[in-house]
C-alpha positions in Angstrom: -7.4 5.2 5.9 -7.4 7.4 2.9 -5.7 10.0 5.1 -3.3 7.7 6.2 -2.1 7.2 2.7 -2.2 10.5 1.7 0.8 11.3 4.7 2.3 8.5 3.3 2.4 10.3 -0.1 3.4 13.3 1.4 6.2 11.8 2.6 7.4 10.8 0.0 6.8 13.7 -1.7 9.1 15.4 1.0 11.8 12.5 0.5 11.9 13.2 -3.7 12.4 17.2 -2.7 15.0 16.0 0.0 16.8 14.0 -2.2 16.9 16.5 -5.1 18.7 19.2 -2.6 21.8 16.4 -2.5 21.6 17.0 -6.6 24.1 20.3 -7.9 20.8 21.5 -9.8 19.6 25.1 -9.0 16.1 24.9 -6.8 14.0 26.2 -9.6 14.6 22.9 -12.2 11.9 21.2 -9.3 9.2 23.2 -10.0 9.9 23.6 -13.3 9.9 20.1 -14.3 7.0 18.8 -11.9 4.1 18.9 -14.4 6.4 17.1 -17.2 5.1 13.6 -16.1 1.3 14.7 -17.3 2.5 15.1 -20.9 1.9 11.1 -20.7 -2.0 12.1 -20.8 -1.6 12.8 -24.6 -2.6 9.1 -24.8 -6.2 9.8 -24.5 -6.5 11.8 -27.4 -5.9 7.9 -29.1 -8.1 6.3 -26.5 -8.9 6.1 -22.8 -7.1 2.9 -23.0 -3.9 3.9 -24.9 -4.2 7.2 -22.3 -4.5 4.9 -19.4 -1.5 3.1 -20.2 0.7 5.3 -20.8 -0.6 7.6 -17.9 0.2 4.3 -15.9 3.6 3.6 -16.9 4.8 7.4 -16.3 2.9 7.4 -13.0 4.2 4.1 -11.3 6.2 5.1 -8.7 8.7 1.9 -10.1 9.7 3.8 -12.7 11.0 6.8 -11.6 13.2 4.7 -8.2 14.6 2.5 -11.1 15.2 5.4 -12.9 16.8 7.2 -9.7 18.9 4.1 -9.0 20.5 3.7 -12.4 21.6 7.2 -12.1 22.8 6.8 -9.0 24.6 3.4 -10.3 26.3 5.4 -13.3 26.4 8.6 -11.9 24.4 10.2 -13.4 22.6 13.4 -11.8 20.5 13.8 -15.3 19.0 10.6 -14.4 18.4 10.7 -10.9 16.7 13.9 -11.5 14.3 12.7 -13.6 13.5 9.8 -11.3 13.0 12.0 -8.8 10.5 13.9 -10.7 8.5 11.1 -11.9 8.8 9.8 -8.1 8.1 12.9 -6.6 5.2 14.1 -9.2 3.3 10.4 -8.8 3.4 11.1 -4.9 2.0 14.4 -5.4 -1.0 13.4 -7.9 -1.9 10.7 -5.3 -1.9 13.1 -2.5 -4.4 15.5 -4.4 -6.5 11.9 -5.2 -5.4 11.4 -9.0 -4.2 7.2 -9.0 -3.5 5.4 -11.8 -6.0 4.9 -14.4 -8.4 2.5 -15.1 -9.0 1.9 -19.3 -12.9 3.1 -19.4 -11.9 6.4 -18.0 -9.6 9.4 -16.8 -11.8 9.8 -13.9 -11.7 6.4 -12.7 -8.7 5.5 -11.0 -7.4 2.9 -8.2 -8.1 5.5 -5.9 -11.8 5.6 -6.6 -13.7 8.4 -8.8 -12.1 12.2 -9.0 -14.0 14.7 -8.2 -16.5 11.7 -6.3 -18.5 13.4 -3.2 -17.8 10.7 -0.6 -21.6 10.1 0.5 -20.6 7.4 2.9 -19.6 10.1 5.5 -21.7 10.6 8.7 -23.8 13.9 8.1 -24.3 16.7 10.9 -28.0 16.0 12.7 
């Protein structure tokens, strides 16, 4: 299953990248901008909860398609582009296994524990 999602993720990954091409921005501003979105972990030099929460609201995906859409409703490439980063980075993050956060902790997230050796996996006789 986890695979499954991670496709999924990389999907859309593919579809933020896609739709940035149909933006006049020169190929480089992707890259450049992709790691912006983990500025939000400054929270957790406040808390793990004040981190979580704002690691959570930069990183749901609802965020950067409502951003995305209200640029594309005032036509506004500035906007869809950073939708499509927030978008496009919160895909990436998932596919690499870094969800959103739960309050105790960076490492615990809705995708289980980073870094987590999956022990429940049939082992070689």
């Amino acid at each position: 299953m986890k695979n499954l999602l991670k496709l999924e993720e990389l999907f859309m990954f593919g579809l933020s990248i896609f739709l940035f091409s149909k933006l006049e921005f020169a190929w480089w501003w992707y890259p450049l901008f992709l790691f912006v979105p983990d500025l939000s972990m400054i929270g957790y030099l406040v808390s793990p909860k004040v981190g979580a929460m704002t690691y959570n609201f930069i990183h749901h995906k609802a965020l950067g398609i409502s951003i995305f859409v209200i640029g594309v409703l005032l036509t506004s490439a500035s906007l869809q582009f950073a939708g499509l980063i927030l978008f496009g980075h919160s895909s990436m993050d998932r596919i690499l296994g870094y969800g959103l956060k739960h309050s105790d902790s960076f490492q615990n997230t809705h995708l289980g524990i980073i870094g987590k050796y999956e022990t429940n996996k049939i082992q070689p006789a």
